[in-house]
VOKE-746812 format. One line per 3 residues: their letters; for each residue x, y, z of C-alpha. Coordinates in Angstrom, 1 decimal, always signed. Layout:
BEGIN
a	X Y Z ~ ...
This chain:
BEGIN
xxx	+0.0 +0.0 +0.0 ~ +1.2 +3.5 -1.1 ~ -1.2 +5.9 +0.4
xxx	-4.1 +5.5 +3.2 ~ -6.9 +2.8 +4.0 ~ -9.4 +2.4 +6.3
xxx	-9.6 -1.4 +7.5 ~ -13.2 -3.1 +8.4 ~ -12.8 -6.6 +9.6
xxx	-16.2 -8.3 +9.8 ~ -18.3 -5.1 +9.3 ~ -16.1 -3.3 +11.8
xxx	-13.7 -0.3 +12.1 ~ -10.5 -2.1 +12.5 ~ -8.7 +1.7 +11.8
xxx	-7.0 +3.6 +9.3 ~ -3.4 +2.4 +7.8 ~ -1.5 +5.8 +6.7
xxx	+1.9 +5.1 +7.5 ~ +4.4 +2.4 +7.3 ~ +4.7 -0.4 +8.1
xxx	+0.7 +0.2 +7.3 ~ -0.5 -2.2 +10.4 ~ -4.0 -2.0 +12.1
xxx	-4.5 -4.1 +15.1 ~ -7.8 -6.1 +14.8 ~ -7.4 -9.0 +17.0
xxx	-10.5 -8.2 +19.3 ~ -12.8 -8.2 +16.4 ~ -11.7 -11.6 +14.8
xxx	-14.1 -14.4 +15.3 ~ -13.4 -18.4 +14.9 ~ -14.2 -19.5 +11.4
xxx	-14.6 -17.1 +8.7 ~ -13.5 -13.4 +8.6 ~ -14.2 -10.6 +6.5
xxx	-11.3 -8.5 +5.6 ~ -11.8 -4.8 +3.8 ~ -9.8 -2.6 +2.5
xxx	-10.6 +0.4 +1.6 ~ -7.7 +2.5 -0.3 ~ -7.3 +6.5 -1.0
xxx	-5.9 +7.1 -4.3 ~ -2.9 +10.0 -4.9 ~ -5.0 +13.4 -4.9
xxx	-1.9 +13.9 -7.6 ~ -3.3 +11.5 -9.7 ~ -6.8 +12.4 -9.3
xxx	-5.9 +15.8 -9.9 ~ -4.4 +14.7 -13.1 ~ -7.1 +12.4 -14.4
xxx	-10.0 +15.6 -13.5 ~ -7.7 +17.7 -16.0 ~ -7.3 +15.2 -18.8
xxx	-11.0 +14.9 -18.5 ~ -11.5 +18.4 -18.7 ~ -13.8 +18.1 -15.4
xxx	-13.6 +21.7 -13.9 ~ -12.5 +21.2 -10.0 ~ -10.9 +24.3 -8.9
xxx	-12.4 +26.6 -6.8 ~ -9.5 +29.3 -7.1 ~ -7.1 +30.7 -9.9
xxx	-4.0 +28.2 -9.8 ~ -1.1 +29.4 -12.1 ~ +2.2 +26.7 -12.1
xxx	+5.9 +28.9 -11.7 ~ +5.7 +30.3 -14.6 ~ +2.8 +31.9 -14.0
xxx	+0.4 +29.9 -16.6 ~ -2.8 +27.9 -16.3 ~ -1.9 +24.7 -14.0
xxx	-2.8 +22.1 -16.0 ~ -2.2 +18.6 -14.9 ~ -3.1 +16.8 -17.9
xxx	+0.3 +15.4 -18.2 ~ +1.8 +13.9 -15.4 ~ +2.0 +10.4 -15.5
xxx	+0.2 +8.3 -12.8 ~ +2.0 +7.8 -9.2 ~ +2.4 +4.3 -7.8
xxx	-0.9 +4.3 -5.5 ~ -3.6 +1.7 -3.9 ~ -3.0 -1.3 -2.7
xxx	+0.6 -2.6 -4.3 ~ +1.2 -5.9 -2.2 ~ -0.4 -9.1 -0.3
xxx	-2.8 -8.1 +2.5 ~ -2.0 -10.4 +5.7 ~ -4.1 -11.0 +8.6
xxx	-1.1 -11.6 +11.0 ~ -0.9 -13.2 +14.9 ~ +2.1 -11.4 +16.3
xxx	+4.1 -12.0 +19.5 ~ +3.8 -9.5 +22.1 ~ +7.5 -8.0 +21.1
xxx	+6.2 -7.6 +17.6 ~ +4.1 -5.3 +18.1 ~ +5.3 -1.9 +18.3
């Protein structure tokens, strides 16, 4: 994961994941048998940014001007690395792995 996500484990808030190493603890709302694990994960604002402004969808609601002083236009940049990148583990940790 590059970014944020809010973690639900069996219809429950299990907390938000925004920094690395990107770990919730959920432990109290696991139940024997069958879990339900979701993540839900914020995209770049960069690349939303970017994808409003190849789309021509008007979303400022002030003058932006880049360094040079023209129109800011994103319509360029190339997408960031975001989401969810990697396996998602549900993880028992020893007491002196949790930090």
């Amino acid at each position: 994961m590059r970014e944020t996500a809010r973690v639900r484990l069996n219809g429950k808030d299990a907390g938000a994941a925004w920094s690395p190493p990107f770990r919730v603890r959920a432990g109290a709302l696991l139940r024997q048998g069958e879990n339900l694990l979701e993540v839900e994960v914020s995209n770049l604002m960069a690349n939303r940014i970017a994808e409003m402004d190849r789309r021509k969808v008007p979303w400022r609601r002030s003058y932006f001007v880049d360094i040079r002083y023209k129109d800011f236009d994103a319509s360029r940049w190339e997408p960031l690395p975001s989401g969810l990148l990697g396996p998602v583990r549900l993880a028992v940790l020893e007491p002196d792995e949790v930090r």
